[in-house]
N, CA, C and O of each residue as an XYZ file, in Angstrom:
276
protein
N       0.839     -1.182      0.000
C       0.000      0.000      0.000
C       0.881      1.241      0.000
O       1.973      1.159      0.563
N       0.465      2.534     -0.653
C       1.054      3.936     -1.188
C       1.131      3.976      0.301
O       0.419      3.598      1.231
N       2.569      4.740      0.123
C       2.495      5.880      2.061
C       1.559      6.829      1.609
O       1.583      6.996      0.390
N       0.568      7.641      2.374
C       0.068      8.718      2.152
C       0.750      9.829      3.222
O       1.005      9.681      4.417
N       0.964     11.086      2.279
C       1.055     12.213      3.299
C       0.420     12.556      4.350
O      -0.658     12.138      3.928
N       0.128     13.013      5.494
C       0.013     13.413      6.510
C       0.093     14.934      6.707
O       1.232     15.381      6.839
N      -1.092     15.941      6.754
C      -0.871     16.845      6.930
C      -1.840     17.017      8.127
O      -2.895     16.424      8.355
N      -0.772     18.646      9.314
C      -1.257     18.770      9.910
C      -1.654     19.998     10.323
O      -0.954     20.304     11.287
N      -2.604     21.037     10.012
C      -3.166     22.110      9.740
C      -3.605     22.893     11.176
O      -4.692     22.732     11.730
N      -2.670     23.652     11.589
C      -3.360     24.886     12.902
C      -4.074     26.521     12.735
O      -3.401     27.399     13.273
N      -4.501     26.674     12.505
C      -5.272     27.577     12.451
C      -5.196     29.119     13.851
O      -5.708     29.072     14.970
N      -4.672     29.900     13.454
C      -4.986     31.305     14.438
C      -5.383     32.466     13.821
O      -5.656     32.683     12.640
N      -5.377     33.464     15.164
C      -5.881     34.960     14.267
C      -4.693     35.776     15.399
O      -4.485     35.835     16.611
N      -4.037     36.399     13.946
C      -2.908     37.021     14.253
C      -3.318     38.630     14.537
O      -4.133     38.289     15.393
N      -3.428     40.002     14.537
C      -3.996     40.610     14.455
C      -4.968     40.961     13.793
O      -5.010     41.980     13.103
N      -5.917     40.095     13.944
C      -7.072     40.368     13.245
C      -6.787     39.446     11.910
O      -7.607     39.494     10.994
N      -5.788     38.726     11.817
C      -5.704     38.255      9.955
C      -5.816     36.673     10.775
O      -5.465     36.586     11.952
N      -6.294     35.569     10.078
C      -6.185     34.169     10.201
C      -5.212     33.831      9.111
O      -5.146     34.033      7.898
N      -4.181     32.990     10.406
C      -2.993     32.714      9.461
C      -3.271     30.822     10.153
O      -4.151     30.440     10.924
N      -2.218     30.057      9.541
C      -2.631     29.098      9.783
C      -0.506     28.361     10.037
O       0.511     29.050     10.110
N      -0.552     27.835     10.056
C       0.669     26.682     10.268
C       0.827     25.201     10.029
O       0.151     24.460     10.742
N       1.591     24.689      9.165
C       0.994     23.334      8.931
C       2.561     22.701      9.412
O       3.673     23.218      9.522
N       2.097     21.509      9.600
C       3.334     20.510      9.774
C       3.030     19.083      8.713
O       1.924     18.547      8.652
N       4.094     18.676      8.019
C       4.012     17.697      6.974
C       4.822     16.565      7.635
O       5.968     16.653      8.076
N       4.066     15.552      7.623
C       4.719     14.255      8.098
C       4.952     13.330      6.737
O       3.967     12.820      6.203
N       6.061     13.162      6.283
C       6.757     12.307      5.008
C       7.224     11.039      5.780
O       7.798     10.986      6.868
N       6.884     10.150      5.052
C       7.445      9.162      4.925
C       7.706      8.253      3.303
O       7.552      8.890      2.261
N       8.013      7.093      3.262
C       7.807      6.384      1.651
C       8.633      7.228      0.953
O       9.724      7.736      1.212
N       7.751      7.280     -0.158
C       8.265      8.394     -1.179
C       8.092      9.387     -1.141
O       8.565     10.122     -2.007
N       7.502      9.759     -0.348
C       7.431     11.336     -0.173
C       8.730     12.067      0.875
O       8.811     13.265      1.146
N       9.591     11.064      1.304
C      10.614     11.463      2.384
C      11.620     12.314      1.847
O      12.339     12.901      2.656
N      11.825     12.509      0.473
C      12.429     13.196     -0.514
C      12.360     14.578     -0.222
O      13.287     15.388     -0.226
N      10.994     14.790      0.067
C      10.746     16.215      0.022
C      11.417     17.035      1.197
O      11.595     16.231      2.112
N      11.760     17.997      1.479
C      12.546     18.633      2.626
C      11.719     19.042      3.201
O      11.098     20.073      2.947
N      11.484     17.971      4.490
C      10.889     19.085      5.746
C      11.342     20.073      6.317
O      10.377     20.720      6.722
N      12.187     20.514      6.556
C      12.537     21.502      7.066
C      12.279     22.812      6.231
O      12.015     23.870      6.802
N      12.372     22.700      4.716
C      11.996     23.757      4.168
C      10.792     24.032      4.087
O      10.446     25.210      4.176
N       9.836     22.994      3.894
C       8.233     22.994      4.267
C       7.937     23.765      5.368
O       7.331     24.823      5.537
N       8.376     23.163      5.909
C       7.588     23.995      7.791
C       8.419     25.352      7.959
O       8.075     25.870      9.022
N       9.589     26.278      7.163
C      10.280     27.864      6.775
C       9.002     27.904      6.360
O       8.124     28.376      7.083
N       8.718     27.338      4.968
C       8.178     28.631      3.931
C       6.418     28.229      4.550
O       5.572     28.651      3.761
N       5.880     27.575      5.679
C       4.307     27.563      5.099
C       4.020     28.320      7.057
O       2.960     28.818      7.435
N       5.313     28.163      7.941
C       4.515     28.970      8.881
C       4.273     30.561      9.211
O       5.066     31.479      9.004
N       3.066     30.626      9.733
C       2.566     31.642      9.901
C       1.997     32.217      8.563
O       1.919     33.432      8.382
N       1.523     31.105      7.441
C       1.274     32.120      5.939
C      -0.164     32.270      6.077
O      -0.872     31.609      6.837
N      -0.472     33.018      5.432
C      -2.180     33.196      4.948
C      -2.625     31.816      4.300
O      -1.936     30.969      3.733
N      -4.020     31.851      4.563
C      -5.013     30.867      4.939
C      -4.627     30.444      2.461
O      -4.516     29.418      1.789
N      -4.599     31.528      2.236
C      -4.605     31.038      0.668
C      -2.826     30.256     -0.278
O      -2.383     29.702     -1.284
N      -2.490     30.837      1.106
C      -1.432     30.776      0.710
C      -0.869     29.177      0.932
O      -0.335     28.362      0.179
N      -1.259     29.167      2.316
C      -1.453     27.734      2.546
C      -2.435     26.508      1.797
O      -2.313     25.285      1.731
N      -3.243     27.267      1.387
C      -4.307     26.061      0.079
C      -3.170     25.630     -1.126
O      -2.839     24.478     -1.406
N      -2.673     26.884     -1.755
C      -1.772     26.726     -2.802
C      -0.431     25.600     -2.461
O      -0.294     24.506     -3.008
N       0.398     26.140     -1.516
C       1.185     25.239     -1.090
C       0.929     23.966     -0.846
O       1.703     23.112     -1.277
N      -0.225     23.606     -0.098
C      -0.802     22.282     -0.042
C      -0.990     21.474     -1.183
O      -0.691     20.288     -1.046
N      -1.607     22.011     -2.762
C      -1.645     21.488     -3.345
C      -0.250     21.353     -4.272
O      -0.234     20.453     -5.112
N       0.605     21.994     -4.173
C       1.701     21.743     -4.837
C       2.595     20.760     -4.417
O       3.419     20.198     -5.138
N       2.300     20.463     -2.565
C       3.086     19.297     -1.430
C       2.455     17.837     -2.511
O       3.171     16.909     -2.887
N       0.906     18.005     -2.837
C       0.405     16.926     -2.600
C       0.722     16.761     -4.431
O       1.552     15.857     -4.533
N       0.461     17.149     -5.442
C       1.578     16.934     -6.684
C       2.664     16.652     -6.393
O       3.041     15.891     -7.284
N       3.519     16.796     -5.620
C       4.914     16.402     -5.639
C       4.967     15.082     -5.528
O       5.323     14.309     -6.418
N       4.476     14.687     -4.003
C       3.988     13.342     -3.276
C       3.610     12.605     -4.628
O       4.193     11.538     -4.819
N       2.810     12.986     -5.483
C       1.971     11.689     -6.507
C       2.885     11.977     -7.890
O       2.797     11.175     -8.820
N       3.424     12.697     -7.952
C       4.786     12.749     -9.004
C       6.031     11.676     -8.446
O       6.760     10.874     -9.030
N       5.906     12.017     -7.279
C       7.488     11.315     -6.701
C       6.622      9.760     -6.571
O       7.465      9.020     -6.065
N       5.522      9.056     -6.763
C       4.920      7.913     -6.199
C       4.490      7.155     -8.465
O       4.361      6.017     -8.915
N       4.441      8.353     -9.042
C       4.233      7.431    -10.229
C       2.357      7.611    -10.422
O       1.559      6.874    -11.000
N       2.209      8.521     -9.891
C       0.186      8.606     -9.355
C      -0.322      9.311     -9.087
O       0.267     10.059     -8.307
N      -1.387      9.603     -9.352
C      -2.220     10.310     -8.598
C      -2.892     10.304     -7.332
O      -3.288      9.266     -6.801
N      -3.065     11.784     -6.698
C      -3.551     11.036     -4.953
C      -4.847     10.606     -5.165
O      -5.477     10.070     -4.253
């Protein structure tokens, strides 16, 4: 069976703006990807900013696997 990604999505309100924070748990084939640069560029971003990024984590994951999620 595929590893699946693991995402883990926090949610706040920073002055008045909702920003959110995610943490990515890799394993399989997705271990490739650099956590550490994941969790720089996605904390504290805007709520859209974080949709976009998410879907580009989760293309990578099914590029690096040969599939679609």
């Amino acid at each position: 069976m595929a590893s699946i990604p693991e995402v883990i999505v926090f949610f706040r309100r920073s002055g008045g703006v909702l920003q959110c924070n995610m943490l990515f748990v890799c394993n399989g084939a997705c271990a490739g990807l650099s956590l550490a640069r994941t969790k720089a560029r996605i904390a504290g971003a805007h709520v859209s900013d974080m949709i976009s990024y998410l879907l580009e984590y989760i293309a990578a994951c099914a590029d690096s696997r040969g599939s679609t999620p």
